[in-house]
C-alpha positions in Angstrom: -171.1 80.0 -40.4 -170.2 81.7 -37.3 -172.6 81.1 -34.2 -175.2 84.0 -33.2 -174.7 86.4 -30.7 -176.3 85.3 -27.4 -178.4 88.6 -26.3 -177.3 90.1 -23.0 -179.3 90.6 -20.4 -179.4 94.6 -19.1 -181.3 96.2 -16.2 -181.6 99.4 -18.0 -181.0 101.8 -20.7 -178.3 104.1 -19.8 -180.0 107.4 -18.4 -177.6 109.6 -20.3 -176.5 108.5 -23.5 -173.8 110.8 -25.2 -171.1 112.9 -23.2 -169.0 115.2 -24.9 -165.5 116.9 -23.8 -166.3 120.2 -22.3 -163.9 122.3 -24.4 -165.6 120.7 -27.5 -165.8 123.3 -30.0 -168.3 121.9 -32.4 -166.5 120.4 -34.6 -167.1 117.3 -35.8 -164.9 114.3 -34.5 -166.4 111.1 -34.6 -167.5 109.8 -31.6 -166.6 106.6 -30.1 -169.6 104.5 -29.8 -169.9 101.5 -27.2 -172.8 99.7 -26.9 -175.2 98.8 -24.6 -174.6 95.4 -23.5 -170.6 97.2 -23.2 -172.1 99.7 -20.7 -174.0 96.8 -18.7 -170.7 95.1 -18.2 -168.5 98.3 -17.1 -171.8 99.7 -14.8 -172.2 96.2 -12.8 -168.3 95.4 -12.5 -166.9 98.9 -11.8 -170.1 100.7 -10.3 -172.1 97.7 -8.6 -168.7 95.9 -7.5 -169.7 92.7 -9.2 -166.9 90.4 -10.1 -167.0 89.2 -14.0 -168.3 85.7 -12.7 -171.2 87.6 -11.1 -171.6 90.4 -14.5 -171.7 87.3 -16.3 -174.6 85.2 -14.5 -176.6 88.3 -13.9 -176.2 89.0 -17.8 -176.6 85.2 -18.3 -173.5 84.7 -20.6 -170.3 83.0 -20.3 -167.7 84.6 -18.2 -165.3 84.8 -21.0 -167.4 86.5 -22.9 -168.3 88.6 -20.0 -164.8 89.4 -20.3 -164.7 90.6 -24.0 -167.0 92.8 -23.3 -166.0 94.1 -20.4 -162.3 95.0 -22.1 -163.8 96.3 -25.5 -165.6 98.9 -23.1 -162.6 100.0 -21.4 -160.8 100.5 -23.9 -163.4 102.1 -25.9 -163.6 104.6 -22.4 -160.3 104.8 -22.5 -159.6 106.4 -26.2 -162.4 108.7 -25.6 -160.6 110.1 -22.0 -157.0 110.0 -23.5 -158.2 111.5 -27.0 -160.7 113.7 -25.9 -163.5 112.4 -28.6 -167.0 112.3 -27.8 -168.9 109.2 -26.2 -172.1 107.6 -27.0 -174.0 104.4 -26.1 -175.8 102.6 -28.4 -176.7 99.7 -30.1 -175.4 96.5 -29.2 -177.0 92.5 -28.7 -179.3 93.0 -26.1 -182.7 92.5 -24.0 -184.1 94.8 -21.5 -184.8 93.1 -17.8 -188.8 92.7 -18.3 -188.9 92.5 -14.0 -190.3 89.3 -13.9 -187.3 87.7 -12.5 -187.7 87.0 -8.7 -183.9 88.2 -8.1 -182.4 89.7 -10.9 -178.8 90.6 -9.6 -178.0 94.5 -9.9 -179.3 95.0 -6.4 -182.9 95.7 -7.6 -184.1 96.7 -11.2 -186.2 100.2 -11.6 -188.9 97.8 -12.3 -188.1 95.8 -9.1 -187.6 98.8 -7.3 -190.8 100.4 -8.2 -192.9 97.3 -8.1 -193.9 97.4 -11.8 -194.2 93.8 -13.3 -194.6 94.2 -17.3 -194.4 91.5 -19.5 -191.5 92.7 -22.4 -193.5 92.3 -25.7 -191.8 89.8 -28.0 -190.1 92.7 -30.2 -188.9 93.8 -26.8 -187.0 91.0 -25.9 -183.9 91.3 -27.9 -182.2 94.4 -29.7 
């Protein structure tokens, strides 16, 4: 039986969560889908300048797998660039940052930022 997935740690859902090529003509090409926890990775290593040893401790998994993640998204990027195809975000092994972390290593959550300290219900905690 193969070991569970671990859920990854994310700051925050995405604020936009499909894109679609500009000269897209309504027709229906199946869009490439990453996920979540595949956004986190690509937005604190190639936006926030983390390393993967850093995306991995902030996401609190191992850096290898850190690393898996971090390639599946690019290349999932990458097919939708080169091809043209639609992109959205979703799903994906997950739990949201509940702000109750003293540091939580994106350079301050919105709910850091904002000074709002919820307590994630328990259905919250993993996606």
């Amino acid at each position: 039986m193969p070991r569970p997935k671990k859920c990854r740690k994310v700051c925050c859902l995405p604020r936009v969560s499909e894109f679609v090529p500009a000269e897209d003509a309504g027709d229906a090409r199946e869009a490439v889908i990453i996920t979540v926890d595949e956004y986190e990775a690509v937005r604190l290593i190639d936006h926030e300048g983390f390393s993967q040893e850093q995306c991995s401790g902030y996401m609190k998994i191992a850096r290898t797998t850190a690393q898996q993640i971090y390639d599946s998204a690019r290349r999932k990027l990458a097919r939708a660039l080169v091809e043209g195809l639609p992109l959205k975000i979703e799903g994906g092994e997950y739990r949201l940052c509940d702000g109750t972390e003293e540091f939580c290593g994106c350079g301050g959550c919105r709910r850091h930022r904002c000074g709002c300290m919820r307590q994630a219900a328990p259905e919250e905690n993993c996606r």
